[in-house]
N, C-alpha and C positions, 0 to 999 in steps of 0.2 A: 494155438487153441487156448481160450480162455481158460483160467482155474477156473472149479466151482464154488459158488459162492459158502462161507459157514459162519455160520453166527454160535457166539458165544455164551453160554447160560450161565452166568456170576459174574461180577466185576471186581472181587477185590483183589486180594496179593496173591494167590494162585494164579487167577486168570493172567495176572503180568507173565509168570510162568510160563505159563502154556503157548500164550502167544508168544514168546519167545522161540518154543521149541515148533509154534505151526509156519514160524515164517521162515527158521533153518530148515523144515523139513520142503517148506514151495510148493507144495500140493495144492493146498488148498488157500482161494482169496477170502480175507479175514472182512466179512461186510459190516460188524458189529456188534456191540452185548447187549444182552439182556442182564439188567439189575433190579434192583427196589426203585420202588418211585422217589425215593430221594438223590437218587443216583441220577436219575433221569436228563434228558439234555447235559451230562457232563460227555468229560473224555477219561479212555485208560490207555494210557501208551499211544495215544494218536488217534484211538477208532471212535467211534461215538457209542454213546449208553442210550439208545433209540426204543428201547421195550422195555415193558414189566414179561416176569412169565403168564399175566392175564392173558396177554395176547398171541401167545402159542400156536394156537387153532388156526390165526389170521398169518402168522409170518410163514408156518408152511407151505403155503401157495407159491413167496417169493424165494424162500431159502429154504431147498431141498435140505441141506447139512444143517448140522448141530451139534454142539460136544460143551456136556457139562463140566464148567470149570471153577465152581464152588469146591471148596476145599474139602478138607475131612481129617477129622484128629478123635473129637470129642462122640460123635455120631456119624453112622451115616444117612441116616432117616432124609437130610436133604436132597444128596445124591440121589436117594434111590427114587425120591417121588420125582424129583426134576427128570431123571430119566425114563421112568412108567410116562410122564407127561410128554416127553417128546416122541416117544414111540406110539403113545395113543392117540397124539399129533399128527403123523405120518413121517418125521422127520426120518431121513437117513442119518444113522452116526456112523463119522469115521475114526480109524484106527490110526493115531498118530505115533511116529515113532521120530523121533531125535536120530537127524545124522550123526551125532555125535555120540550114541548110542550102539550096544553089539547087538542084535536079537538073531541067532541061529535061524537058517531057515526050518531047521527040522521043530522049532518052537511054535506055539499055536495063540493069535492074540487076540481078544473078543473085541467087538464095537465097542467105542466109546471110552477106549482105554487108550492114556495118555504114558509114552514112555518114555521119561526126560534125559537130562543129557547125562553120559557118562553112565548111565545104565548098564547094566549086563544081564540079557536072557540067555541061556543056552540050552544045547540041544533035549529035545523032549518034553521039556517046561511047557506050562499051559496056563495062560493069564488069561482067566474069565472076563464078564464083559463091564463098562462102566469102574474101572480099574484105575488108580493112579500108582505108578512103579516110578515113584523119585529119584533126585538125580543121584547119581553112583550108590542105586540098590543091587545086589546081586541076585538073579533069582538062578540055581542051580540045578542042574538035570535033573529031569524028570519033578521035579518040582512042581507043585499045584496051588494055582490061587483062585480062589471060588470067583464071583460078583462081588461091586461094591466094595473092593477091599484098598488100602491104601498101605501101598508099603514104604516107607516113609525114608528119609536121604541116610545113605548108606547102610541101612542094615542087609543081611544076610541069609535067605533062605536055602541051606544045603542039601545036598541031595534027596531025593524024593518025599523031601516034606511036603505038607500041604498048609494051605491056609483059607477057612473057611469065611464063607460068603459074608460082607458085613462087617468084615474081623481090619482093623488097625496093628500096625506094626513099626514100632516107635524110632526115631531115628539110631543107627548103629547097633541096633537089637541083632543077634544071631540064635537063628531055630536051627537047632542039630539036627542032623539026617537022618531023613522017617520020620521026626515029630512031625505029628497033625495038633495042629492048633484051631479050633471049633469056631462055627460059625458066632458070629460078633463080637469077640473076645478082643480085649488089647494089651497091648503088651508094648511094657512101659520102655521110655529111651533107654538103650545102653545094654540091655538085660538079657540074659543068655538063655533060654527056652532049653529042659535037656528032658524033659516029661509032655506026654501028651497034654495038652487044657479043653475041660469041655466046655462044650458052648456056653457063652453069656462070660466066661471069667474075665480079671480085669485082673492082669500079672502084674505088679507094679511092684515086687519084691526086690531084696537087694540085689545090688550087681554081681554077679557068676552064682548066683541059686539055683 
């Protein structure tokens, strides 16, 4: 049986990423990106840059799938519209997971969320949708990551923390167990979270504060 076909929404050094971890994971056949028109008629890794996101409305007829693969550090305002647009599209998102990757079954993972290699979900964790869980992030029991969130390579969410919708989390960062950290807040590389942060903050203070 044929994979089904999924096209890609971003072309730069995440999308290398990703398609990395959708051809370990064999699911799904990678048919091409979607970039900027200056992107246009190039290659990423092999596949062709054949769209802008103008043309969304028209690729859903031939490409059920979809997964955005623009990145996320500074905002997620990209993300979030690329994916309102492929849903308003009709587009199906699929959930990609890294075989090389642990995700418990008793863990719960939304559309559109990418989870790369050397990852660990475990049991009860809940990664909303439109998510990127980087390579060797840990997300910890019972653990909670809203929408739109990016939890960045190697950091640490321990037990039944949470992380809210929109919210960044900087490489090697560790959020102590129970802390909720607020929708769209970031939180800078390296930085130890040991207090609640409400929404909008931007933790960037010293390391172990």
């Amino acid at each position: 049986m044929s994979k089904p076909k999924l096209i890609l929404i971003g072309a730069g050094g995440h999308a290398q990423s990703c398609i990395d971890v959708i051809e370990h994971q064999n699911h799904y056949q990678i048919a091409g990106l979607v970039g900027s028109p200056e992107e246009l008629n190039s290659q990423t890794m092999g596949y062709p840059i054949f769209a802008t996101d103008l043309e969304l409305g028209d690729l859903s007829q031939d490409y059920p799938w979809a997964l955005v693969t623009v990145g996320q550090i500074k905002t997620p305002k990209i993300r979030m519209r690329l994916y309102k647009n492929l849903i308003d599209s009709g587009f199906k998102l699929p959930t990609i997971i890294s075989p090389a990757a642990y995700v418990s079954s008793r863990a719960s993972i939304g559309p559109g969320t990418i989870v790369m290699h050397g990852a660990v979900i475990n049991a009860g964790a809940y990664i909303g949708s439109n998510c990127i869980i980087n390579s060797c992030a840990l997300v910890e029991h019972g653990a909670i990551v809203g929408d739109h969130v990016h939890i960045s390579t190697g950091a640490i969410l321990n037990g039944d923390s949470s992380v809210g919708s929109g919210s960044y989390v900087g490489s090697a960062a560790v959020i102590r167990e129970g802390i909720k950290v607020g929708d769209d807040c970031l939180v800078g590389m390296g930085l130890n979270v040991r207090h609640n942060l409400l929404n909008g903050i931007q933790f960037l203070g010293e390391r172990g504060s």
